[in-house]
C-alpha positions in Angstrom: 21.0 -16.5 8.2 22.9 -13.9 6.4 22.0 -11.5 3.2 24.4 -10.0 1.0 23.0 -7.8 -1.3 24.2 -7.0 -4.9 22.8 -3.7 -5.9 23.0 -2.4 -9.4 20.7 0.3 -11.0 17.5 -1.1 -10.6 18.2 -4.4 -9.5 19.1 -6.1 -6.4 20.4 -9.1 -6.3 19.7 -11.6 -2.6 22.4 -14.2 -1.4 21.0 -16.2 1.3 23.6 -17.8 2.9 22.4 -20.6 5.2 23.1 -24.2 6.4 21.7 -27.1 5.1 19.0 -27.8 7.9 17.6 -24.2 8.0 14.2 -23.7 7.6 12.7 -21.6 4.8 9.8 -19.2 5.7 6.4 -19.4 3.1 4.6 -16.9 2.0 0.9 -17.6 2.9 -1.1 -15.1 0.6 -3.7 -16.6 -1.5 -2.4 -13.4 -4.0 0.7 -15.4 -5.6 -2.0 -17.6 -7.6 -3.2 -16.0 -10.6 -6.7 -16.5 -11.7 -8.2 -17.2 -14.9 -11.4 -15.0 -15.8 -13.6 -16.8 -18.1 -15.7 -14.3 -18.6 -13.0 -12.4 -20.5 -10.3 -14.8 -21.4 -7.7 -12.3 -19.1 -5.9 -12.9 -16.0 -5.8 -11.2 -12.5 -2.3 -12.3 -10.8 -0.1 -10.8 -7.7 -0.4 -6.8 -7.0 -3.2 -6.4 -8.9 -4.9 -9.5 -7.8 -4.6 -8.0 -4.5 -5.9 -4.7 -4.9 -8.9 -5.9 -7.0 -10.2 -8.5 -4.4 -9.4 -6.0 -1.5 -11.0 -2.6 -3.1 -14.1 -3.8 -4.4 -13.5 -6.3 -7.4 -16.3 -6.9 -9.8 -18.4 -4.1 -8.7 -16.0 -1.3 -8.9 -13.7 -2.2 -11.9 -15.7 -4.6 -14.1 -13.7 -7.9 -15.7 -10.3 -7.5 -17.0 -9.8 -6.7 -20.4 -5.9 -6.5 -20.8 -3.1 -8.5 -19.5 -0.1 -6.8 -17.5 1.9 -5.0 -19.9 3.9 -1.8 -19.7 2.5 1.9 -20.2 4.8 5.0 -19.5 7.3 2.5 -18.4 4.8 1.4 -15.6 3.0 -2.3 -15.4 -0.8 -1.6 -16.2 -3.7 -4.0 -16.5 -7.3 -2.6 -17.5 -10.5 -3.5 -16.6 -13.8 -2.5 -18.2 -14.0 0.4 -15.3 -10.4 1.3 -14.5 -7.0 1.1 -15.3 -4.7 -0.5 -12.5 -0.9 0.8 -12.1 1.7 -0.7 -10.3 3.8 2.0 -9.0 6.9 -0.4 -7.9 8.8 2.8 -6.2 6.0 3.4 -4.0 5.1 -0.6 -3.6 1.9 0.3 -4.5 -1.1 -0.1 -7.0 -3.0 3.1 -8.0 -6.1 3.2 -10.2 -5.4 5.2 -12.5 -7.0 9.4 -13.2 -9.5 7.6 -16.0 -12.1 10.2 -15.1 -9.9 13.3 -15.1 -9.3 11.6 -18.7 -12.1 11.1 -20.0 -13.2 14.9 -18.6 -10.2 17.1 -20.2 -12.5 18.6 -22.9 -15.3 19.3 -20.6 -13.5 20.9 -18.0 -15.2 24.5 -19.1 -18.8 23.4 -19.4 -20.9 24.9 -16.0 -20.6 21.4 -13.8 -16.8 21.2 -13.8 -16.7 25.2 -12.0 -15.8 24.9 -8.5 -18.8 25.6 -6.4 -18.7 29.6 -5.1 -19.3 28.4 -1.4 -19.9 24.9 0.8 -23.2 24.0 0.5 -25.2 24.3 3.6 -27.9 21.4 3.1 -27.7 18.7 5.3 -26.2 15.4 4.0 -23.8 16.9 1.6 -19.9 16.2 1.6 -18.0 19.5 0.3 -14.2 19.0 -1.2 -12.5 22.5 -0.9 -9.5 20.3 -2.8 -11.7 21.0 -6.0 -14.8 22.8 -4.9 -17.3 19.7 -5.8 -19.7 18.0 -3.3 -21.1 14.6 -3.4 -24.7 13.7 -2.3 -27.1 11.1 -2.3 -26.4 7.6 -3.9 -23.1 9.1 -5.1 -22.4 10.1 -2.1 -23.1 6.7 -0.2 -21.7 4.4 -3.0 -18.2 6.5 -3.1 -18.0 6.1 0.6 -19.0 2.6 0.4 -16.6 1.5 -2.0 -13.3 2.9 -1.7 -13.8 6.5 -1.4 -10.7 8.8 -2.3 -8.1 5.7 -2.8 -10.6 3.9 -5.7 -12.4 7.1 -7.0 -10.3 10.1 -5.9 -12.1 13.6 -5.5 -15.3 14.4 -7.8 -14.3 17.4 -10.5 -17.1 18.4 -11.0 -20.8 18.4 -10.0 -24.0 16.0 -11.2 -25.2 16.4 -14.6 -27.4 14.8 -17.4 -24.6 13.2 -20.0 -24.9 11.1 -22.8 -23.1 7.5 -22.6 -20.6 7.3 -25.6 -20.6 4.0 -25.8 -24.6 2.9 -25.1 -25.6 6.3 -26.5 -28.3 6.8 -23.3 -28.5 9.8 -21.5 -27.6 9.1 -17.5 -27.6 11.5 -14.4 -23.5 11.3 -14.0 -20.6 13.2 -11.6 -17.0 12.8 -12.8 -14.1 12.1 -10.6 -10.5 11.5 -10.8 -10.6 7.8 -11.5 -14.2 7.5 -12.1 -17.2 8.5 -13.7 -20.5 7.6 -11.7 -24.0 7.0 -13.6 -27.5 6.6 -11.7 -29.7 3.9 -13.3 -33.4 4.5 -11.3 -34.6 1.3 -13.0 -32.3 -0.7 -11.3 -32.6 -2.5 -8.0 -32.0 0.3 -4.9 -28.8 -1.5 -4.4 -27.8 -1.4 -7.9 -28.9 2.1 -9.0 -25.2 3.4 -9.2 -23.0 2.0 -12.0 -19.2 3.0 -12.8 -19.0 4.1 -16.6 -16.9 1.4 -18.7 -14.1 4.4 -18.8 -11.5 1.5 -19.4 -13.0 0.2 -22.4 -13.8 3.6 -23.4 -10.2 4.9 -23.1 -8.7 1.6 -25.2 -11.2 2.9 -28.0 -9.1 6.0 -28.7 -5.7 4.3 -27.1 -5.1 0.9 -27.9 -3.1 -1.7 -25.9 -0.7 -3.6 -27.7 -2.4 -6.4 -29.6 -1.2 -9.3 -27.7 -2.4 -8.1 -24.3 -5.9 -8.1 -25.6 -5.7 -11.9 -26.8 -7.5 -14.5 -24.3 -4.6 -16.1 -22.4 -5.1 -20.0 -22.5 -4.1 -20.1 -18.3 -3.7 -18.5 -15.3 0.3 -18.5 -15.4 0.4 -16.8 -18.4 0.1 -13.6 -16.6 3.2 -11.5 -16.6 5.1 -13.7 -18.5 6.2 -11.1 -20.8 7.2 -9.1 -18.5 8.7 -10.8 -15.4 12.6 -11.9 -15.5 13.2 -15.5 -17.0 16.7 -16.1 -17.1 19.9 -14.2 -15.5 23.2 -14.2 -16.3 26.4 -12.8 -15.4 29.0 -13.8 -17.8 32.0 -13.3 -16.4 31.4 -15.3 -13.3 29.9 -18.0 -15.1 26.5 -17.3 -13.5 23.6 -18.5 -16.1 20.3 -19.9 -14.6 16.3 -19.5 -15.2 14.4 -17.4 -12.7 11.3 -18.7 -10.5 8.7 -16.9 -9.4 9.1 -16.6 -5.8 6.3 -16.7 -3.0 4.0 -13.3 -3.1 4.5 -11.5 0.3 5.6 -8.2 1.8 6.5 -9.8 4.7 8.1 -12.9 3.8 11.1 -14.2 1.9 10.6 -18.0 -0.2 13.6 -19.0 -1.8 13.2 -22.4 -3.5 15.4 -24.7 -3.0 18.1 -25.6 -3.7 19.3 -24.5 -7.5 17.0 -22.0 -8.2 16.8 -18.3 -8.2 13.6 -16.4 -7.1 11.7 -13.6 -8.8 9.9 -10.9 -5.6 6.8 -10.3 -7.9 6.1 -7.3 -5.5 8.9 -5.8 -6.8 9.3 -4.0 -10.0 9.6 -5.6 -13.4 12.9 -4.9 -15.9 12.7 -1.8 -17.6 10.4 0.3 -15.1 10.9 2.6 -12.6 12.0 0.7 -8.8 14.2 -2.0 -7.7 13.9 -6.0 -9.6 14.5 -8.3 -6.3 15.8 -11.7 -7.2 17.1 -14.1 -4.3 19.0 -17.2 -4.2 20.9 -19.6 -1.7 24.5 -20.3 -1.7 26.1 -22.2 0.4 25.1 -26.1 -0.9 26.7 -27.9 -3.3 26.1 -27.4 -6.7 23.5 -24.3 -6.3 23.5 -21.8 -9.1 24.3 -18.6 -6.6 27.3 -20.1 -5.2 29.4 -18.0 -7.7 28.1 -14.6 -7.3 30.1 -14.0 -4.2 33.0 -13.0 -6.3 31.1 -10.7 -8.7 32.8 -7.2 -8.8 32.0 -3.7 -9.6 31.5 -3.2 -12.8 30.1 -6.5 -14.2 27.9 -6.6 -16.2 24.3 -8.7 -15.6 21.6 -9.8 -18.0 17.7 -10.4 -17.6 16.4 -11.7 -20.0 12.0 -11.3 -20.0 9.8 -12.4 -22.9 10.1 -9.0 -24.2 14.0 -8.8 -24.4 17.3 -8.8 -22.4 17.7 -5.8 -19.7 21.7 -4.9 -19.3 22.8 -3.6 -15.5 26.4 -3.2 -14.1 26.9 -3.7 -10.3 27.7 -0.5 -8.5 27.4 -1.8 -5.0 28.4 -5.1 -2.3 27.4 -4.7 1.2 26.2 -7.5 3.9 23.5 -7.1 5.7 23.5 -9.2 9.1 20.4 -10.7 11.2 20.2 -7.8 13.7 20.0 -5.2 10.7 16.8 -6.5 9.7 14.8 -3.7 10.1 
């Protein structure tokens, strides 16, 4: 098998060239099927599917409220607890700072100062990052749940707060991305709940009407976002896009005439490289053309949000032994 890549700002284009008989690898992550949430009406799909099921799902980021849709020119999906950013440069998803948010005009009250010294008591975690600590239930139910990558450091210390949105006073520490409450009339195991700092935060920002809208299927997710169609005009190439196998590991190029979208890539119009990938080599198939594209053309990707104009600025061919 060999890969000729087609790079152009932002988008990379895959040739695999291979004969007839060759075996195609499959992605085996249960991740590339997006899920329906009835619940909700909203769908959890690749990336963030991933990071939901694998950091703590329901427990630690409520029901998705949103579908995918682009924020600060990043894909973002919230939930009632958190918003979920796929940083495509980094090949990562990041919950986003909703507590340092929702904290920004309390920063001067007496819980948000950093502490003048570690405490000494026994049992208590001190952050000289930000001069908080975390104890108790906090304490146990940050470490139990994701600890820095899902809730970031605390900014401030525990204090009595009201609850905008219920209007009941809870014992509450703030953190980057979260905002714990202690509910004592709840089960032991229970007694910590996440504030609803997603819904919260689409009170004052809203997301664009249509992300909001129950989706009537699973596959629905992305498909405003994700590329539907390329074309490169002057070589004639003009062809819907699949969506490929989800994998980090793995490349699944359908066969034969079809060209394949990496959904753990990035999406058109955000920061990161688009991977598409295709064969060439059989008769008829839709890539067989773009061996003679030059530098310079121009290419087309069209999503359900509009067409995305690049211009090839480099060939090169990357052999088996350069895998790396």
């Amino acid at each position: 098998m060999k890969k000729q890549l087609l790079r152009n700002l932002g988008l990379i284009l895959v040739l695999v060239l291979v004969g007839a008989a060759a075996p195609l690898a499959r992605a085996n992550t249960e991740y590339g099927t997006p899920v329906y949430i009835a619940e909700t009406g909203h769908t959890l799909a690749y990336n963030f599917r991933q990071f939901y099921e694998y950091r703590g799902g329901l427990a630690v980021f409520g029901y998705p409220i949103t579908e995918v849709f682009l924020e600060d020119g990043r894909p973002m999906q919230y939930f009632e607890r958190a918003r979920l950013e796929w940083h495509a440069d980094l090949g990562v998803v990041q919950a986003g700072h909703l507590g340092t948010w929702a904290a920004r005009e309390k920063r001067d009250l007496p819980p948000f100062q950093p502490l003048p010294a570690a405490p000494t008591e026994p049992n208590v975690l001190f952050f000289p990052e930000t001069g908080h600590s975390l104890r108790s239930f906090f304490l146990i139910f940050w470490q139990g749940y994701g600890a820095l990558e899902n809730f970031g450091y605390p900014i401030s210390e525990e204090f009595l707060e009201v609850n905008p949105l219920d209007g009941r006073e809870y014992r509450v520490q703030y953190f980057e991305r979260a905002r714990f409450e202690y509910h004592p009339e709840l089960p032991l195991g229970q007694r910590v709940q996440l504030a609803h700092l997603g819904r919260q935060y689409l009170l004052e920002h809203p997301a664009p009407a249509w992300s909001t809208q129950p989706v009537q299927s699973a596959v629905q997710a992305w498909d405003g976002l994700r590329p539907l169609h390329i074309s490169v005009p002057r070589i004639g190439v003009d062809t819907p896009i699949e969506m490929g196998g989800f994998s980090y590991g793995v490349w699944e190029v359908p066969r034969y005439n079809a060209i394949a979208y990496w959904p753990v890539s990035a999406v058109p119009g955000t920061t990161g490289n688009i991977v598409l990938a295709g064969h060439v080599g059989y008769p008829g198939t839709i890539f067989n053309q773009l061996p003679d594209i030059q530098i310079g053309d121009e290419i087309l990707v069209t999503t359900g949000n509009g067409v995305h104009r690049y211009r090839t600025q480099e060939l090169y061919t990357l052999l088996p032994h350069e895998r790396g």
